[in-house]
C-alpha positions as CSV (number, residue, x, y, z in Angstrom):
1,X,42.0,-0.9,24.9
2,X,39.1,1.1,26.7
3,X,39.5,3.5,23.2
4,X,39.3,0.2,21.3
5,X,36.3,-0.6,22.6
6,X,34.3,2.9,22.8
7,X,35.1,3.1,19.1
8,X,33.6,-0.4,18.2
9,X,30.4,0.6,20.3
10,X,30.1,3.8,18.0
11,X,30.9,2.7,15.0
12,X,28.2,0.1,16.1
13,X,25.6,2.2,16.7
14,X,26.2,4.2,13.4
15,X,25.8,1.0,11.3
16,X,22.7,-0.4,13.0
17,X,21.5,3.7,12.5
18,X,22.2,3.0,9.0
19,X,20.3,-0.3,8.4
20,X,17.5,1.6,10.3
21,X,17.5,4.0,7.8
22,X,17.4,2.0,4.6
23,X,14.5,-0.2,5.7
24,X,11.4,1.7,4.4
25,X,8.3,2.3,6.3
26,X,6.1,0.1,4.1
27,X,2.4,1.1,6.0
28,X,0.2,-0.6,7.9
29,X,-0.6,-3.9,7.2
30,X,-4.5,-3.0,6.5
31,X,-6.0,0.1,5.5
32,X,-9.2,1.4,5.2
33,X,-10.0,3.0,2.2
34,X,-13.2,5.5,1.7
35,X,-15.5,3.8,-0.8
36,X,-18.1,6.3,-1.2
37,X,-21.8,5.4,-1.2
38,X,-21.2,2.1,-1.8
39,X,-19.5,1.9,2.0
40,X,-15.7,1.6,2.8
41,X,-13.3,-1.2,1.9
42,X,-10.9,-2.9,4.3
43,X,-7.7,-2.9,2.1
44,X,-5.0,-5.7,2.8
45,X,-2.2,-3.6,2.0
46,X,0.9,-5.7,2.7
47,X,-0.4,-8.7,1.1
48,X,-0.8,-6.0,-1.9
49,X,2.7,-5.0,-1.7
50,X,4.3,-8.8,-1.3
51,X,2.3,-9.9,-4.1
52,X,2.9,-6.2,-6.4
53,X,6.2,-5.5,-5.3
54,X,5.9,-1.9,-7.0
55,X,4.7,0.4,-4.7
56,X,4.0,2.9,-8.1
57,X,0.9,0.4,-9.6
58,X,-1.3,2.2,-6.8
59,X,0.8,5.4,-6.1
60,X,1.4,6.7,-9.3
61,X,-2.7,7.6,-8.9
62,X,-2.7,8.6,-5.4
63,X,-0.5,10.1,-2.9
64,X,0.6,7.5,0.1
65,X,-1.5,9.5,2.9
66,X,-4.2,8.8,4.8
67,X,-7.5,10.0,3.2
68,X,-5.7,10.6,-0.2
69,X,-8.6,8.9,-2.2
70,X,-11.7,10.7,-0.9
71,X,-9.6,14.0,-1.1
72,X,-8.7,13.3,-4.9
73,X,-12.2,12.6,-5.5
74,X,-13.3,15.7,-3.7
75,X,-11.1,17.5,-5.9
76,X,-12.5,16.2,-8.6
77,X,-8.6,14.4,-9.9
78,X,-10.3,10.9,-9.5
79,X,-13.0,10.2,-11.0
80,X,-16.1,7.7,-9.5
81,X,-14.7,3.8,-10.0
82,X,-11.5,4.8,-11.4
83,X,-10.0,3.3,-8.7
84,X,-11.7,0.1,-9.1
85,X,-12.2,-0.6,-12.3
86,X,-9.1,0.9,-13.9
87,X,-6.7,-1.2,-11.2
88,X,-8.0,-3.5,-8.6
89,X,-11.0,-5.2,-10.7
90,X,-8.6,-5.6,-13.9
91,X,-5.6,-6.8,-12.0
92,X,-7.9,-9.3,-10.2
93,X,-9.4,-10.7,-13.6
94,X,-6.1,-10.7,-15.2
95,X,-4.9,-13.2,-12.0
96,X,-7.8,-15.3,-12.5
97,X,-7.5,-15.7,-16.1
98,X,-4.5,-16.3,-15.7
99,X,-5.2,-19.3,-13.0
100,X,-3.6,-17.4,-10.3
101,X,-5.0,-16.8,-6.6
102,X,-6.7,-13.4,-7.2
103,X,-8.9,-11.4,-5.4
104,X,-12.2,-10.2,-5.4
105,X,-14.0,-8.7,-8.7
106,X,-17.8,-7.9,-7.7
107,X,-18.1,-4.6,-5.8
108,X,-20.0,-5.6,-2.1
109,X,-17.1,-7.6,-2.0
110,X,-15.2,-5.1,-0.8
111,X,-17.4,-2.2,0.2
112,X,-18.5,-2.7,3.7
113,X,-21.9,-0.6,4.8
């Protein structure tokens, strides 16, 4: 019986391991993103990814790391407003066109001095 038991407690602990495992750190819930001159942007990044729900619409551009922008920039692999105007400013217009809730599309907006 005592064997019984220590084997339900592992087997347990491996499955609650497991779960742990498969649930994906997701980020923080707000980020903020170097905006350049213009001043930095407070970026609601899980009400991005409940409303996206792909992870690769903003990732495919840029690595999930902290500073990942303003390095790419630095290394000249993103270019000034690409950012902006090639992803958040469209996929806000599209939403509004579209009657949906969207967010911002004018630039101080965003960017915070």
């Amino acid at each position: 019986m005592r064997l019984k038991a220590i084997l339900l407690l592992i087997s347990g602990i491996i499955l609650i391991t497991a779960i742990a495992a498969a649930v994906q750190n997701k980020g923080a819930e707000n980020i903020e993103i170097y905006g350049g001159k213009t001043g930095k942007v407070s970026f609601p990044h899980l009400q991005h990814q409940e409303t996206l729900g792909d992870c690769n619409i903003c990732h495919d551009i840029f690595p999930q790391e902290s500073g990942s922008i303003k390095s790419l920039k630095a290394q000249g692999k993103l270019k000034k407003k690409h950012v902006m105007n090639k992803h958040c400013i469209k996929c806000h217009r599209a939403k509004k066109s579209a009657g949906e809730k969207a967010g911002p599309t004018r630039c101080k907006e965003c960017h915070k001095k």
